[in-house]
C-alpha positions in Angstrom: -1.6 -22.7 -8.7 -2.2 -21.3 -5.5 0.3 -17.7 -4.2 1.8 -20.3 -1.8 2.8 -22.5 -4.7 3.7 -19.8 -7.2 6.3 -18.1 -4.5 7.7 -21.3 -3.6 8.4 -22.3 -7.4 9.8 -19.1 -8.5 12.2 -18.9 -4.8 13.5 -22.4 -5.2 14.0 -21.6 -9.6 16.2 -18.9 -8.1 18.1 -21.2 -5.9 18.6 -24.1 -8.3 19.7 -21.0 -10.6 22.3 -20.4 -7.9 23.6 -23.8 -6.9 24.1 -24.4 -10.3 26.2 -21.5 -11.4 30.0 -21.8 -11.8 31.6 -20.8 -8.8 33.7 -18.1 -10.9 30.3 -16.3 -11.8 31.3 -12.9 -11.2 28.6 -11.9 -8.9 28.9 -8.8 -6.6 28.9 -9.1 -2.4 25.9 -7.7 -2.4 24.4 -10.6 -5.2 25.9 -13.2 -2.9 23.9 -11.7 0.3 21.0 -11.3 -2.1 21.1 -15.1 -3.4 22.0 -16.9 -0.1 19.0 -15.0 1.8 16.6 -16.9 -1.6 18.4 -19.7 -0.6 18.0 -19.8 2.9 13.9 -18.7 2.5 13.5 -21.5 0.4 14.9 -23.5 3.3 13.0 -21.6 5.8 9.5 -22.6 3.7 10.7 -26.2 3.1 11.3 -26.7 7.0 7.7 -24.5 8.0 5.8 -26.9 5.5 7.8 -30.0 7.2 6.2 -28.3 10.6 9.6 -26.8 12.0 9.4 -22.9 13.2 10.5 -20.6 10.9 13.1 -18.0 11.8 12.2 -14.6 13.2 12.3 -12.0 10.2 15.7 -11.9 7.8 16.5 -8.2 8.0 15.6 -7.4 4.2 15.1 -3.8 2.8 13.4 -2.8 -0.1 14.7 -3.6 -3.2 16.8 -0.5 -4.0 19.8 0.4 -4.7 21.0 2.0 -1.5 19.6 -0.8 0.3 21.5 -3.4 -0.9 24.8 -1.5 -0.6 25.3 -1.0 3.6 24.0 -4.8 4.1 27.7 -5.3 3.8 29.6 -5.1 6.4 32.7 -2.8 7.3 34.9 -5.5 7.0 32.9 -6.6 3.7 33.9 -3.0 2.3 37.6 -3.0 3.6 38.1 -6.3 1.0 37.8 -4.2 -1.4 40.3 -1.9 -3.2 38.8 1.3 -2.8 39.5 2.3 -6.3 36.7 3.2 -9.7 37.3 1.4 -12.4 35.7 0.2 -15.1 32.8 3.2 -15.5 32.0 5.8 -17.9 30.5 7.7 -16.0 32.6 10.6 -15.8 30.0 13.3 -15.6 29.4 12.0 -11.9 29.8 14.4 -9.6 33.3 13.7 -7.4 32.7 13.7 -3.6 33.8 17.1 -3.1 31.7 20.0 -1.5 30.9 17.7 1.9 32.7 20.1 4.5 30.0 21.4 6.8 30.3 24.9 6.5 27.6 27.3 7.3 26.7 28.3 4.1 27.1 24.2 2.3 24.2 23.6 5.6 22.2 26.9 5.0 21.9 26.0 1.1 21.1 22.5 1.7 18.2 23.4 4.1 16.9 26.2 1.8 16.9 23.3 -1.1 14.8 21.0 1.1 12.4 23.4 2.2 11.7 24.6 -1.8 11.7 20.8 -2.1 8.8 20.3 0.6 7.0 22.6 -0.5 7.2 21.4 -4.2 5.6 17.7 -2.6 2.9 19.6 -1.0 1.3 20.7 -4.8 1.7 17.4 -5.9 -1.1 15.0 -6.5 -1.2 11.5 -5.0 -4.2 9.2 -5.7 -4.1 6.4 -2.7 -3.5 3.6 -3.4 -6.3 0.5 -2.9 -5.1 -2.8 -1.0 -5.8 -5.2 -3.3 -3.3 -2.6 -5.5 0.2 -2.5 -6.4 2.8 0.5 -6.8 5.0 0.1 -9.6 8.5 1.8 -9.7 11.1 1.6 -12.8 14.2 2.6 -12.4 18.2 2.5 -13.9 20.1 1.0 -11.8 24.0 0.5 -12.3 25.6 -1.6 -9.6 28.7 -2.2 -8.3 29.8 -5.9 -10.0 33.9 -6.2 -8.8 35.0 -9.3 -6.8 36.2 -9.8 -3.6 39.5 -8.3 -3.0 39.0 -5.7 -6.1 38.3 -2.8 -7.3 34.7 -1.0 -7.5 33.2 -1.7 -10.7 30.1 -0.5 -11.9 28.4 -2.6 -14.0 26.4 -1.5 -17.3 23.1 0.3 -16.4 20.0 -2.1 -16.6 16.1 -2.2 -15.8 14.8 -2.8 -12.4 11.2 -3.0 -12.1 9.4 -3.3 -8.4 5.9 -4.1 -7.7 5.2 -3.0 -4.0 2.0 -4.8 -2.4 -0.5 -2.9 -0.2 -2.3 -6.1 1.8 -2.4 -4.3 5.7 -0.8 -7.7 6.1 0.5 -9.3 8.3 2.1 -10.7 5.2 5.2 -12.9 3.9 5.2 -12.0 0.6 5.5 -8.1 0.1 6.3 -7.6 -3.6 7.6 -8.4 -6.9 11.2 -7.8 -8.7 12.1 -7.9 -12.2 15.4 -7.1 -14.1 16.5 -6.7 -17.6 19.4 -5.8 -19.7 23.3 -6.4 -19.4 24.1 -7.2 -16.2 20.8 -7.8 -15.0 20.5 -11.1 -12.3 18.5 -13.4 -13.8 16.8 -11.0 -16.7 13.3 -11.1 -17.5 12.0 -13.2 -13.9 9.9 -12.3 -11.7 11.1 -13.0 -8.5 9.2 -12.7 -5.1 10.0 -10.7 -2.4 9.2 -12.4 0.5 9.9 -13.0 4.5 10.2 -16.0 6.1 7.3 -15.3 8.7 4.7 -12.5 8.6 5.5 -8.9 8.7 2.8 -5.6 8.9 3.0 -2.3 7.0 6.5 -0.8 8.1 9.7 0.4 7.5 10.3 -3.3 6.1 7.2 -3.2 4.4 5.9 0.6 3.2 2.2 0.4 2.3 0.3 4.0 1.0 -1.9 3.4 3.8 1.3 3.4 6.6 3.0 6.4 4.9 -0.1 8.4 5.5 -0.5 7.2 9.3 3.1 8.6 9.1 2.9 12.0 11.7 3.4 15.2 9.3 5.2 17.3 11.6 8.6 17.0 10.9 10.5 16.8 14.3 7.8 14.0 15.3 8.5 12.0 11.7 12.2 12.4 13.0 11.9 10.7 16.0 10.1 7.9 14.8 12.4 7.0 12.0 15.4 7.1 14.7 13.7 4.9 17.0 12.5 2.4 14.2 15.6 2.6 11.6 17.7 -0.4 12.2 21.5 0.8 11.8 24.5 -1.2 10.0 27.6 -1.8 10.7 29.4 0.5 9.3 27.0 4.0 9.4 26.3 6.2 11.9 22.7 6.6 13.2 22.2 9.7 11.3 23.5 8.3 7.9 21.3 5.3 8.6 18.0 7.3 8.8 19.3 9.6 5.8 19.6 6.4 3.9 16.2 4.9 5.2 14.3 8.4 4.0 16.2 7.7 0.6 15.1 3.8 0.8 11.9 5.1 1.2 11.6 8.0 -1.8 13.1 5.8 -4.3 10.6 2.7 -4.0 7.2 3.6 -2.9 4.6 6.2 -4.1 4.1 9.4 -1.4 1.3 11.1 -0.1 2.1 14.4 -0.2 2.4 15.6 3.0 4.2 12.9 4.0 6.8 13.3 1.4 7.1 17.3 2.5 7.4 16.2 6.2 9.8 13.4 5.1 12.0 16.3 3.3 11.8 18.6 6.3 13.1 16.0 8.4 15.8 15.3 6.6 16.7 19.4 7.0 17.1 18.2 10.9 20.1 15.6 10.3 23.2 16.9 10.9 25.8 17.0 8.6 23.9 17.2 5.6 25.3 19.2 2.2 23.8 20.7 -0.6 25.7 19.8 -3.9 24.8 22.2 -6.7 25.3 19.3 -9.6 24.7 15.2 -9.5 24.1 13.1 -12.1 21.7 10.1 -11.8 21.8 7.0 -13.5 20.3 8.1 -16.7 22.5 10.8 -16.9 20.3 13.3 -16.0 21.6 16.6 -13.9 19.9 17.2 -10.9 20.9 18.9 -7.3 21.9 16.5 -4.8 21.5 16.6 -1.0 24.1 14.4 0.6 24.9 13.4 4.4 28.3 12.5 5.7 30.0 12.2 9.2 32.8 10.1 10.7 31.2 7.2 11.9 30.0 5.7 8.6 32.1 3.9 5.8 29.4 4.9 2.9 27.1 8.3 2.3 24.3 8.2 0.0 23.1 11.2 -2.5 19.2 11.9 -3.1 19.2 13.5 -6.1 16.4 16.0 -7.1 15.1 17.6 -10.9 16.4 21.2 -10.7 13.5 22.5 -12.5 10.5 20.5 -10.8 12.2 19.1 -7.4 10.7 16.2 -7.7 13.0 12.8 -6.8 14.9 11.4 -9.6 17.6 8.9 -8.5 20.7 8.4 -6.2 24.1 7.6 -5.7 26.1 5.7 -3.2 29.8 6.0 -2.3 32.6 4.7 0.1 33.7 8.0 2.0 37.4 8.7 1.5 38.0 8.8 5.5 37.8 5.0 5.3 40.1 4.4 2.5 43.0 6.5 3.3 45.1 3.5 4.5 44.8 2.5 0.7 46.2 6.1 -0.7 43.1 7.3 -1.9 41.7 10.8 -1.5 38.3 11.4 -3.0 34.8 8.8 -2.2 34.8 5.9 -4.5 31.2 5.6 -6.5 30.3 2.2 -6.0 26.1 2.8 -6.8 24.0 4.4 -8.7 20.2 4.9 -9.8 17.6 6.9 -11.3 13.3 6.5 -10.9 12.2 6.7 -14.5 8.4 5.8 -13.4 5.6 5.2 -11.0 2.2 4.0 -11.4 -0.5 2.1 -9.3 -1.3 -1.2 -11.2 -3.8 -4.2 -10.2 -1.5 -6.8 -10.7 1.7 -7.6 -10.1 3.6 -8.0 -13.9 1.5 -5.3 -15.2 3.3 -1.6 -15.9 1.1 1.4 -16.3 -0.5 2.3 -19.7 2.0 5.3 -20.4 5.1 2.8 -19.4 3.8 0.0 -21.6 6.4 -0.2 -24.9 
């Protein structure tokens, strides 16, 4: 069986998997997005094969956390009560210490820059084309209906297997999930476009994050010309959350990932938080952005001994829920990168991860 074939069967497994669920299968918005864009691929490949012209693109992130999570829209967010329920996760940090003072900017810039400089020492080995990069991570999302409350759901695996082809490609990775509250545990599932894309923002190859310019004010500019902003966040919040996207999924040359922590430095708004708690429950410092114009702020969150990235955290701001009564962001995500690895085929998990 051919890669054609082998996408095709496992995309169209995921959609009979859907069409056949009940329709009171507590899914969360961001599921539903998630399954109807599987559904509409397999559409997309059954009408290209049949000679029709595919679609341009489907504007798909990476599969991460954060990603998933502003791919609703503003109206998508106001149906929902902006209330936490249902999580233990009381040792998450609240969403104080945001005001913009002086000293909350000067901190958070000072953390970044000991951050850079941490990602300059580290070692990267690149990674070949015929290669993937493997990330594991924690992921606990938010699983409450329509209409309700935020509710996160019990913390399960996600594994990703990002492809390095230079492309242009249709089928950029691999997705697996297991544990309670996993979609569809134990499946590999294909990440894929419906026509070909190259080495981007949509599609982060090693080889494209080193083209990357390592001056900082140059990265800058690029990722606000190329970041595509939702509705919903600001222009700043959306290249915040694109650098995120980015730390939490791929494998970094090292001067990239400096230049990519300098740059952040240059958004306004951002705050240093001196305690946040990923996924796994592991303490960290937190560098967060928020302004007026978004509905949701994300929260890179960094190992206070080593600086390296460990996880993230994604909430509604309280600015947009104060019709509803409440007064403090609503955590409605969360995650934590347990590993990395380069691997040569997709399924495989580094020795050290194995068992």
């Amino acid at each position: 069986m051919n890669a054609d074939n082998l996408r095709a069967g496992s995309a169209r497994s995921e959609a009979e998997e859907l069409l056949a669920a009940s329709a009171d299968w507590d899914l969360s918005p961001s599921r539903h997005l998630h399954y109807k864009d599987i559904l509409m691929q397999q559409i997309d490949h059954d009408h290209s094969a049949s000679g029709e012209m595919s679609p341009a693109p489907s504007r798909r992130r990476l599969p991460r956390l954060a990603l998933a999570l502003p791919a609703m829209s503003l109206a998508l967010a106001g149906a929902l009560v902006i209330t936490f329920s249902g999580g233990d996760h009381s040792s998450a940090p609240a969403a104080g210490s945001t005001a913009s003072a002086p000293a909350q900017v000067n901190s958070a810039t000072a953390t970044l820059g000991r951050i850079a400089a941490a990602a300059m020492k580290t070692d990267a080995t690149p990674v070949k084309e015929d290669q993937f990069v493997y990330v594991q991570r924690l992921t606990r999302e938010n699983k409450g209906a329509f209409g309700g409350p935020a509710v996160l759901g019990a913390a399960h695996k996600e594994e990703i297997w990002m492809a390095q082809k230079p492309g242009p490609v249709t089928m950029t990775g691999w997705l697996r999930s297991s544990g309670k509250d996993a979609i569809m545990p134990g499946q590999l599932v294909p990440s894929t476009f419906a026509t070909p894309v190259r080495p981007g923002l949509w599609y982060p190859t090693y080889a494209w994050l080193a083209s990357l310019p390592t001056d900082p004010d140059a990265l800058l500019k690029l990722l606000y010309t190329q970041t595509t902003v939702e509705k919903g966040e600001s222009k700043d919040e959306a290249v915040f959350r694109t650098i995120g996207d980015l730390l939490g999924s791929v494998i970094t040359p090292p001067a990239t990932a400096s230049a990519l922590y300098k740059a952040v430095a240059e958004i306004p708004g951002i705050t240093w938080i001196p305690d946040a708690v990923d996924a796994a429950g592991r303490h960290g410092i937190g560098i967060t952005h928020k302004d007026g114009g978004s509905a949701t702020r994300s929260v890179l969150i960094f190992d206070k001994d080593t600086l390296a990235y460990i996880g993230s955290q994604a909430y509604f701001i309280s600015d947009g829920a104060k019709a509803r009564g409440t007064t403090s962001d609503v955590l409605f995500g969360i995650d934590a990168v347990m590993e990395r690895g380069v691997v040569d085929r997709h399924g495989e998990v580094p020795a050290k991860t194995a068992g």
